[in-house]
N, CA, C and O of each residue as an XYZ file, in Angstrom:
132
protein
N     -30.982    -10.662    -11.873
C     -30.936     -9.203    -11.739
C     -31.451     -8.558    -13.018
O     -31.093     -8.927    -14.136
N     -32.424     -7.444    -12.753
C     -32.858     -6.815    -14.065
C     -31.412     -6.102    -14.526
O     -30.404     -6.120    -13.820
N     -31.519     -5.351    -16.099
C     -30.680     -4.519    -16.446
C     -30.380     -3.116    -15.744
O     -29.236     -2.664    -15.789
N     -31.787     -2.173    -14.854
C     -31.557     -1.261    -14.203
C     -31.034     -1.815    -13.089
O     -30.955     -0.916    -12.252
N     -30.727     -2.605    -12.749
C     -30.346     -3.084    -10.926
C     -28.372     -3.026    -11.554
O     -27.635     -2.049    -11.419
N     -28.031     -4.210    -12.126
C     -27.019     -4.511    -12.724
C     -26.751     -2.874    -13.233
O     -26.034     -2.437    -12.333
N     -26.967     -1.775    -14.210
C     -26.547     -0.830    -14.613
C     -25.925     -0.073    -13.352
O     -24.848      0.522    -13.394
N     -26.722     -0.170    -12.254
C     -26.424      1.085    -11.250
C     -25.216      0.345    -10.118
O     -24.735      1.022     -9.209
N     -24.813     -1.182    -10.344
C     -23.709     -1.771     -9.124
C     -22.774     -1.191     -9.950
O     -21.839     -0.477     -9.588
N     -23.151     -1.632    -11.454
C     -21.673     -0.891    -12.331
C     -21.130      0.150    -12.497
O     -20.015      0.411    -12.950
N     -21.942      0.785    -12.117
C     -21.720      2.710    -11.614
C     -21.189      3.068    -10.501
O     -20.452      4.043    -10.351
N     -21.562      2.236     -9.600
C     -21.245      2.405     -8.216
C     -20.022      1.425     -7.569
O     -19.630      1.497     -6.405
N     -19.522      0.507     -8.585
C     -18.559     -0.196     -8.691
C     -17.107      1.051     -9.456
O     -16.012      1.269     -8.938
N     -17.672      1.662    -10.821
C     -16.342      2.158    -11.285
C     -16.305      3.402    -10.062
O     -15.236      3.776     -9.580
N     -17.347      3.850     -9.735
C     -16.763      5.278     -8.785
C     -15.995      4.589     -7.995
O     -14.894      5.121     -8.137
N     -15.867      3.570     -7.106
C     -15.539      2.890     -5.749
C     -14.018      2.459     -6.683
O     -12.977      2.939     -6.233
N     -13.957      1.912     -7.464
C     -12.644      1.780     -8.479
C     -11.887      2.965     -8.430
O     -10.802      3.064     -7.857
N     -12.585      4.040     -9.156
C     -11.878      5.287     -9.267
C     -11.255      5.696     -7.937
O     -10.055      5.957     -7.864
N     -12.056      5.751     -6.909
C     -11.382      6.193     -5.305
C     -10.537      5.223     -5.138
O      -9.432      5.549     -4.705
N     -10.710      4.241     -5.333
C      -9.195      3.553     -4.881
C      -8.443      3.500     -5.331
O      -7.413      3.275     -4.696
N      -8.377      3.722     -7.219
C      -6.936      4.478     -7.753
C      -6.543      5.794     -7.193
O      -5.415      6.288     -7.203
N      -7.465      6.212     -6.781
C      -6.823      7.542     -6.306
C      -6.234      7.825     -4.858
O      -5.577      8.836     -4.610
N      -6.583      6.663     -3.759
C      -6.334      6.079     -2.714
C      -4.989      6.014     -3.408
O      -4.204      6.955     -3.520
N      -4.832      4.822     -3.845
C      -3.893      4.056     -4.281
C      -2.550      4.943     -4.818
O      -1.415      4.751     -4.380
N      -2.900      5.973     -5.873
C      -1.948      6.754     -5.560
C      -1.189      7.524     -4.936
O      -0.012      7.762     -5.207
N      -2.372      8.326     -3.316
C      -1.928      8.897     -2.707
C      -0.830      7.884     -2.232
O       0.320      8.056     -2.637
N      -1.089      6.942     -1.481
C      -0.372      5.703     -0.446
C       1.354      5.812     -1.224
O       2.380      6.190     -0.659
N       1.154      5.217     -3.047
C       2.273      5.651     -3.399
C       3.131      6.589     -3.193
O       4.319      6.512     -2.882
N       2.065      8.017     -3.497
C       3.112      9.148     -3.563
C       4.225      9.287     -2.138
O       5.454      9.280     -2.196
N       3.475      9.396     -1.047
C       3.766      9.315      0.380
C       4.854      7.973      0.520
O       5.734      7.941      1.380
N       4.648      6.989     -0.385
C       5.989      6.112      0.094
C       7.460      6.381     -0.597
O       8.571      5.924     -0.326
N       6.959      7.415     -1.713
C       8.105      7.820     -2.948
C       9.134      8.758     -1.953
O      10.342      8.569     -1.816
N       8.165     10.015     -1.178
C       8.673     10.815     -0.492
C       9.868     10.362      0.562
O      10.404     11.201      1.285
């Protein structure tokens, strides 16, 4: 894999990370309730 190919999964890896912490918290909050 070049460095631009590899730069842009890693981008598109932390966003997909980020939504699922934030997934992840909703699921929590809703089981706290």
């Amino acid at each position: 894999m070049t460095g631009e190919m590899l730069g842009a999964n890693v981008g598109e890896l932390r966003e997909l990370g980020m939504i699922m912490d934030k997934a992840a918290e909703r699921i929590e909050d809703s089981k706290s309730r």
